[in-house]
C-alpha positions as CSV (number, residue, x, y, z in Angstrom):
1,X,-2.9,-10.3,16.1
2,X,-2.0,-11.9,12.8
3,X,0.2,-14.7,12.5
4,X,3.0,-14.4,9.8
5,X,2.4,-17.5,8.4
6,X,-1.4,-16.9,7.6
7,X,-0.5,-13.4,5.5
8,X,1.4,-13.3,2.2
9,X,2.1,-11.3,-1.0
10,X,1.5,-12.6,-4.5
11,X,1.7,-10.8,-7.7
12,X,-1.6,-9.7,-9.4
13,X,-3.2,-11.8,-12.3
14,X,-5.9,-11.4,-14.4
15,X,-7.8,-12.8,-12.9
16,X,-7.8,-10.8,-9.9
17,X,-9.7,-8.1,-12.4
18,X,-13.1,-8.1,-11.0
19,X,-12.1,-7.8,-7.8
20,X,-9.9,-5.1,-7.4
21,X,-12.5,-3.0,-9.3
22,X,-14.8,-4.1,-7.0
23,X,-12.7,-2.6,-4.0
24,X,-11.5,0.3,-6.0
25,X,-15.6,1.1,-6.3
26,X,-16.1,0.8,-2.3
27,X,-16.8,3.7,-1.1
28,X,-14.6,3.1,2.0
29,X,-11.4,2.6,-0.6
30,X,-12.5,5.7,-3.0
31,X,-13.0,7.7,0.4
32,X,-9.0,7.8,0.5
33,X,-7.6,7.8,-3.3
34,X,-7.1,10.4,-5.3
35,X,-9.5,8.6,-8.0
36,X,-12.7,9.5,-5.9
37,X,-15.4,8.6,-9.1
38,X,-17.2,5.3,-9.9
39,X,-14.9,3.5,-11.7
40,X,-16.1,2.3,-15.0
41,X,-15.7,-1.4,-16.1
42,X,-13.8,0.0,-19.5
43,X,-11.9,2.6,-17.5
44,X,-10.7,-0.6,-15.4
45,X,-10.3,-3.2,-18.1
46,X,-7.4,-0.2,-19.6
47,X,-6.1,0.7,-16.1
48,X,-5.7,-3.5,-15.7
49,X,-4.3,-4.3,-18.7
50,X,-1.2,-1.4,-18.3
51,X,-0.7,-2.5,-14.5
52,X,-0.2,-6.1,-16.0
53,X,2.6,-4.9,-18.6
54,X,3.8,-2.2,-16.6
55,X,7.9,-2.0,-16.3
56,X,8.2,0.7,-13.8
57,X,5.7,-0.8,-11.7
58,X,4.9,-3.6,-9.4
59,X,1.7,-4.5,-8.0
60,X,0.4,-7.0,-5.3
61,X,-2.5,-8.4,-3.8
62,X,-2.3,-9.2,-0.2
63,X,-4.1,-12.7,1.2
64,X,-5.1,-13.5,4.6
65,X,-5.2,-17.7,5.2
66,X,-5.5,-17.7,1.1
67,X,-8.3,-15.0,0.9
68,X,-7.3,-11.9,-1.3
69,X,-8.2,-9.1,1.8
70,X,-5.6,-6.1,-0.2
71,X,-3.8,-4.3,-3.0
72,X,-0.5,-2.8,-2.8
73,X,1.0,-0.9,-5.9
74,X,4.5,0.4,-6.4
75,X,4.4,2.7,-9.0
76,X,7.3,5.4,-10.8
77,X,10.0,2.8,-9.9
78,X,13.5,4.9,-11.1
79,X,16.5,2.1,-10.4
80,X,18.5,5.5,-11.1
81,X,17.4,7.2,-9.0
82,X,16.5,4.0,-6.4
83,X,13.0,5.2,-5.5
84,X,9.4,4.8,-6.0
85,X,6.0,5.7,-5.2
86,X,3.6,3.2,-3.3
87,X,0.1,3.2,-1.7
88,X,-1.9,0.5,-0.3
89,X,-5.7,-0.4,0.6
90,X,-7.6,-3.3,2.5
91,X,-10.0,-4.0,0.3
92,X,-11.9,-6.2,2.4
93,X,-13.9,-4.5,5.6
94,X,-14.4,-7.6,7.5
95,X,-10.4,-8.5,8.7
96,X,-9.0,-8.8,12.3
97,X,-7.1,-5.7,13.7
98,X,-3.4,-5.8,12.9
99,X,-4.2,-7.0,8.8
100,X,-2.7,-3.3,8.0
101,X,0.0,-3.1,10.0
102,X,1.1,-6.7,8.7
103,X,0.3,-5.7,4.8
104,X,2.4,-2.6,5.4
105,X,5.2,-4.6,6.8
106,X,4.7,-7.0,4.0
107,X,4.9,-4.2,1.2
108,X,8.7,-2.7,3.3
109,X,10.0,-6.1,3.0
110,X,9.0,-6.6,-0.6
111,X,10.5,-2.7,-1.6
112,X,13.6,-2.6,0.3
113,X,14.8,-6.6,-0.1
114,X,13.2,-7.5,-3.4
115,X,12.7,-4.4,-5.9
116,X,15.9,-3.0,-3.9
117,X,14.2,0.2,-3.2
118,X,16.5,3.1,-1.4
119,X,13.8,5.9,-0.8
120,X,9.8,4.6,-0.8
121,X,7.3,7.3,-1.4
122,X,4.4,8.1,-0.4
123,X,1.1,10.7,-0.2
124,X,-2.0,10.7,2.3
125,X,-4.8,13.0,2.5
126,X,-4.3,15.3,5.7
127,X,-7.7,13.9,6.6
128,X,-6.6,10.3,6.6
129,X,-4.9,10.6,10.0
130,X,-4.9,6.7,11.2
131,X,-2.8,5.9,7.9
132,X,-0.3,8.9,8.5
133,X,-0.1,7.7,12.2
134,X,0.8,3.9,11.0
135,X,3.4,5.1,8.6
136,X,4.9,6.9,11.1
137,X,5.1,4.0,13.3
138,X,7.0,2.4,10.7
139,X,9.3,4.7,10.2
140,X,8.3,7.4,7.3
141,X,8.7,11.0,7.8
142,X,7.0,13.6,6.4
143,X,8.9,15.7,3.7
144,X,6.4,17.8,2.1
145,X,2.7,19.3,3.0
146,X,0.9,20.0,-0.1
147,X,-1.6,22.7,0.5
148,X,-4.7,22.1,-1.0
149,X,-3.6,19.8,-3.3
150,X,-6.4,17.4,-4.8
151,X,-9.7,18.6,-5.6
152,X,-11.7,15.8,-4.0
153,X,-15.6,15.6,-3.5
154,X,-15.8,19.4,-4.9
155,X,-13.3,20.7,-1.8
156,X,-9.1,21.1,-2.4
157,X,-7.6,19.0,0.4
158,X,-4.3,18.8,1.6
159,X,-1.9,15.9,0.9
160,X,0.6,14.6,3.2
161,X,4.3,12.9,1.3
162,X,6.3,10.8,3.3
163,X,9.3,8.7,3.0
164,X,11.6,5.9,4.3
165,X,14.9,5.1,3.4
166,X,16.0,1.4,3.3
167,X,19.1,2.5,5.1
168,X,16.7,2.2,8.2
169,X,15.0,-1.2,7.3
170,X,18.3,-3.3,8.1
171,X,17.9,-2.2,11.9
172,X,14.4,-1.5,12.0
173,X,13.2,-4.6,10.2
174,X,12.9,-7.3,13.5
175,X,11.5,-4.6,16.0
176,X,8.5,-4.1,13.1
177,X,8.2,-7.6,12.6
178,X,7.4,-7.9,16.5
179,X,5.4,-5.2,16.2
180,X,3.3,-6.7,13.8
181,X,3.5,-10.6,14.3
182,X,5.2,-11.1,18.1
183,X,1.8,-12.4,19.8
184,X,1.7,-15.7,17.7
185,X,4.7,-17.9,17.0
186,X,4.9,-17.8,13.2
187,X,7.6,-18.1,10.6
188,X,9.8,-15.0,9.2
């Protein structure tokens, strides 16, 4: 399990550039995102430059012990109508078991108590089962079943949308965090 102390959130920065097109290219990464092409190095460099500027969106990278392992966007963010999309990725293969769980309690934290999110969205392929099962465990339901909904790899698949309400966090914020960091003493 992952200590707290050794995982963190820091806003991307330029020069994070190279990278994240790097794991956006990985076929494990493109396997799950509705962007399922080769990503271009001009098609990134403009993607990049708007996620930079962006005003209705926030984006992270995650790092374990100071390594950059993860991305984690918030995108569509409506302050009236308190919501916004999010979706996140380890971009790195070779992390201990638990780095998800702990990015994805990371990414709550930041939505609820810093953009002062009310309702976080999300969608999942139906095929992406382990990711539908840990956002479940952290407390999204499912509010829509899109039937085939994305053409991906020349097939339609169906595309799961889920949602939590930061009403929940408040009570189910420590019982996650034990979840996710109890077998190491670490800070909060």
């Amino acid at each position: 399990m992952i200590s707290r102390s050794d995982i963190t959130t820091r806003a991307l920065r330029e020069k994070d550039r190279p990278l994240v097109l790097q794991w956006r290219n990985s076929e494990r990464v493109r396997s799950a995102m509705y962007t399922d092409h080769l990503i271009t190095e001009a098609e990134h460099a403009q993607w990049f430059s708007s996620a930079l500027r962006a005003d209705d969106a926030s984006y992270l990278i995650c790092e374990l012990q100071q390594r950059p392992i993860g991305f984690v966007s918030f995108s569509q963010i409506s302050r009236l109508h308190g919501r916004c999309s999010w979706a996140f990725y380890l971009g790195e293969a070779n992390v201990p078991r638990g780095a998800g769980a702990a990015m994805e309690f990371l990414a709550l934290a930041f939505a609820f108590e810093r953009l002062a999110i009310r309702k976080l969205c999300c969608e999942v392929f139906a095929f992406n089962a382990a990711v539908i099962k840990l956002h479940e465990r952290f407390g999204f339901q499912r509010e829509a079943y899109f039937a085939k909904h994305c053409l991906k790899n020349g097939k339609y698949e169906d595309v799961v949308a889920l949602a939590k309400f930061a009403d929940a966090w408040g009570s189910e914020r420590e019982p996650l965090f034990q979840m996710c960091f109890a077998s190491r003493a670490g800070t909060k």
